[in-house]
Backbone bond lengths (Angstrom), bond angles and torsions (degrees), N, CA, C in turn:
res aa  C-N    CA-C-N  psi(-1)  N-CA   C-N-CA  omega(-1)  CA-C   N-CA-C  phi
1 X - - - 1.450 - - 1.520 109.56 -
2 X 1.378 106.03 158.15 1.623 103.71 175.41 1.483 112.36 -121.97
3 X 1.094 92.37 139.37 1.658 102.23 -157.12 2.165 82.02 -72.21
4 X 1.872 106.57 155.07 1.157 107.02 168.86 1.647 96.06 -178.23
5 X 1.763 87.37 139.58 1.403 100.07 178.73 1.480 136.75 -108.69
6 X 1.533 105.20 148.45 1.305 106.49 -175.00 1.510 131.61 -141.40
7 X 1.600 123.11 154.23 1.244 123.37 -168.59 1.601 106.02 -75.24
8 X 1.272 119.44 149.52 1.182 102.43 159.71 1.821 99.32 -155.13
9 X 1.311 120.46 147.13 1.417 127.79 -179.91 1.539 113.01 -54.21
10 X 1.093 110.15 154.69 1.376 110.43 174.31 1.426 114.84 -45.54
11 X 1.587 123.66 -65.65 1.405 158.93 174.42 1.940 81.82 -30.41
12 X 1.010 126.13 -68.54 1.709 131.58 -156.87 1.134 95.26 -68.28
13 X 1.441 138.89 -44.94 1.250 143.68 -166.64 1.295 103.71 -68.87
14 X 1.181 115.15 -79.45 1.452 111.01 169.37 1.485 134.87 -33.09
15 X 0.997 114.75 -26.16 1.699 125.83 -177.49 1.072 96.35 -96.18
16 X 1.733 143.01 -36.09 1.481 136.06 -176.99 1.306 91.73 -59.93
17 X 1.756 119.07 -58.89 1.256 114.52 -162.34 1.822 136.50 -66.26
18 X 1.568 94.97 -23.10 1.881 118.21 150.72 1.915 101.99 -60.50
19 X 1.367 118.82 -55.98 1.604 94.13 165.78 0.910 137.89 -31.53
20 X 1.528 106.41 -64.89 1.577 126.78 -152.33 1.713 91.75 -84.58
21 X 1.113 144.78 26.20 1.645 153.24 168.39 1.280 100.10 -105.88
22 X 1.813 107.62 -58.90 1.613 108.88 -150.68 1.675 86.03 -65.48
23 X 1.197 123.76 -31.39 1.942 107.44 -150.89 1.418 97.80 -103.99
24 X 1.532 121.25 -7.81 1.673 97.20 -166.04 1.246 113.96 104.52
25 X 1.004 136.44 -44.88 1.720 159.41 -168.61 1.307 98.19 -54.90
26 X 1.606 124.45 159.68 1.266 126.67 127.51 1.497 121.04 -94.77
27 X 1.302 92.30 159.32 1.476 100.38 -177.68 1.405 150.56 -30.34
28 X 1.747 81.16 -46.06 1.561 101.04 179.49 2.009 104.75 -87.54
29 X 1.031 115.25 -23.76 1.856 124.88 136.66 1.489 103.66 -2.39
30 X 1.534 92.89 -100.42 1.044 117.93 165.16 1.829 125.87 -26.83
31 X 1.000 115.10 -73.72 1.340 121.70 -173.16 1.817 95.91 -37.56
32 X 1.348 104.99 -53.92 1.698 115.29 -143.26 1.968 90.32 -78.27
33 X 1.402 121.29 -36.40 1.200 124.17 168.99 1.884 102.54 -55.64
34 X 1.075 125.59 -33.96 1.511 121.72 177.24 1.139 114.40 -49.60
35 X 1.596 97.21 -72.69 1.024 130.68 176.34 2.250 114.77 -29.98
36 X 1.014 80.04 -58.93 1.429 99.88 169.20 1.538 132.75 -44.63
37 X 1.843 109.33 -42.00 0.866 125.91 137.23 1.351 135.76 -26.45
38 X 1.374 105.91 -86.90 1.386 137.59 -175.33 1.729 97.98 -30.88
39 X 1.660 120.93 -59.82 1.042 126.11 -142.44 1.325 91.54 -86.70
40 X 1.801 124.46 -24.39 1.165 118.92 164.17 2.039 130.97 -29.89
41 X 1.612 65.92 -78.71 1.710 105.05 165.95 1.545 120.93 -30.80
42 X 1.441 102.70 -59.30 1.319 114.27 176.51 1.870 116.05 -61.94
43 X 1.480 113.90 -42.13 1.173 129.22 -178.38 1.567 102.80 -62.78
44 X 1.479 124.93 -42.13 1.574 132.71 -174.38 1.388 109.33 -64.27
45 X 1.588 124.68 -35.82 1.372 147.76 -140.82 1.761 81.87 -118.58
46 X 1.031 145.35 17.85 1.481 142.93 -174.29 1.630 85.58 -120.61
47 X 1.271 107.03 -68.24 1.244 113.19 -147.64 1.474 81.85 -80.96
48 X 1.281 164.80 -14.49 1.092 150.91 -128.80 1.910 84.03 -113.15
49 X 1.600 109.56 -54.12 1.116 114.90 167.44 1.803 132.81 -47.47
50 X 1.256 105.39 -38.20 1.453 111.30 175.96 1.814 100.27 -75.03
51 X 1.246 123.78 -68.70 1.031 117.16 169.32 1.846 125.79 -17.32
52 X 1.579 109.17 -56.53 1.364 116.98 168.04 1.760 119.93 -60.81
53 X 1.518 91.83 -21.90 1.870 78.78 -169.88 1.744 87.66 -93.82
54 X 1.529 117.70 -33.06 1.509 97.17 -170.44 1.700 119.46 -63.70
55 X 1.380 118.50 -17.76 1.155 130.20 -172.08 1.625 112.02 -54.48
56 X 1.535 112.22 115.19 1.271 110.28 -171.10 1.761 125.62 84.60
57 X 1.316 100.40 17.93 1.613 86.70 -172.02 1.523 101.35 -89.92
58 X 1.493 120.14 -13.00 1.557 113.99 167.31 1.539 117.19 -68.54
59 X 1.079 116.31 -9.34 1.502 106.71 -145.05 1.849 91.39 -92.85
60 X 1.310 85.17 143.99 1.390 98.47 -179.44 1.810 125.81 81.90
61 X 1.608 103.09 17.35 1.320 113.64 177.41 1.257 133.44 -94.97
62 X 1.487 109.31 124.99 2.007 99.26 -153.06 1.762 77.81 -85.71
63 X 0.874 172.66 117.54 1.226 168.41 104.56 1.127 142.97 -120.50
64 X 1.530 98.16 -22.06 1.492 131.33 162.08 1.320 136.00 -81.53
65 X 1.359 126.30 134.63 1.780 107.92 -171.19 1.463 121.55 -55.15
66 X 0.942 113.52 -171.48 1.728 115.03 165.30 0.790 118.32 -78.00
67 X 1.469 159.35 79.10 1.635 159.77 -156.35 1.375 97.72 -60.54
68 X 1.696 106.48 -54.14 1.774 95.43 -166.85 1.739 115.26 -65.84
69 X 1.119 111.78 -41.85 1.507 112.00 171.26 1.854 99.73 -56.65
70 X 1.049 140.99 -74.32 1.579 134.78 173.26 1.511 104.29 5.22
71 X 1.844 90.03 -75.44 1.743 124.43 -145.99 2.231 80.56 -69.73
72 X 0.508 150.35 -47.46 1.832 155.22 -155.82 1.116 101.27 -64.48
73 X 1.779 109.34 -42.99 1.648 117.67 -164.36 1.333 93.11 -92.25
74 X 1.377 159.30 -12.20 1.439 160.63 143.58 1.456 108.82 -71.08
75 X 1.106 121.72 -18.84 1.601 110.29 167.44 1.502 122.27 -92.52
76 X 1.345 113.54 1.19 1.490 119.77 167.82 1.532 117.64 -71.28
């Protein structure tokens, strides 16, 4: 691990440190489990975005075969 430092408000400090009581944890536990999150989150919300912009970029392309006639002649 690499050690790294950070500011945090009084208000944050204090509430990490009511965490890190209620669960057992230490703090920095805690922090890196956030942390962990976050990058989750962010990674879901990436792809969540590409997904939204790719949606539809075929549609409406004279260039492409007929899929449904294709898909009809494979469903026989």
């Amino acid at each position: 691990m690499i050690r790294t430092q950070i500011y945090l408000t009084d208000k944050q400090r204090a509430e990490l440190a009511i965490i890190a009581r209620n669960s057992g944890k230490k703090q920095s536990e805690i922090i890196r489990e956030a942390i962990d999150r976050l990058i989750a989150q962010a990674g879901q919300d990436q792809k969540k975005t590409a997904l939204q912009k790719a949606a539809g970029i075929w549609k409406n392309r004279k260039d492409l075969p007929d899929f449904r006639a294709i898909r009809s002649q494979w469903d026989r």
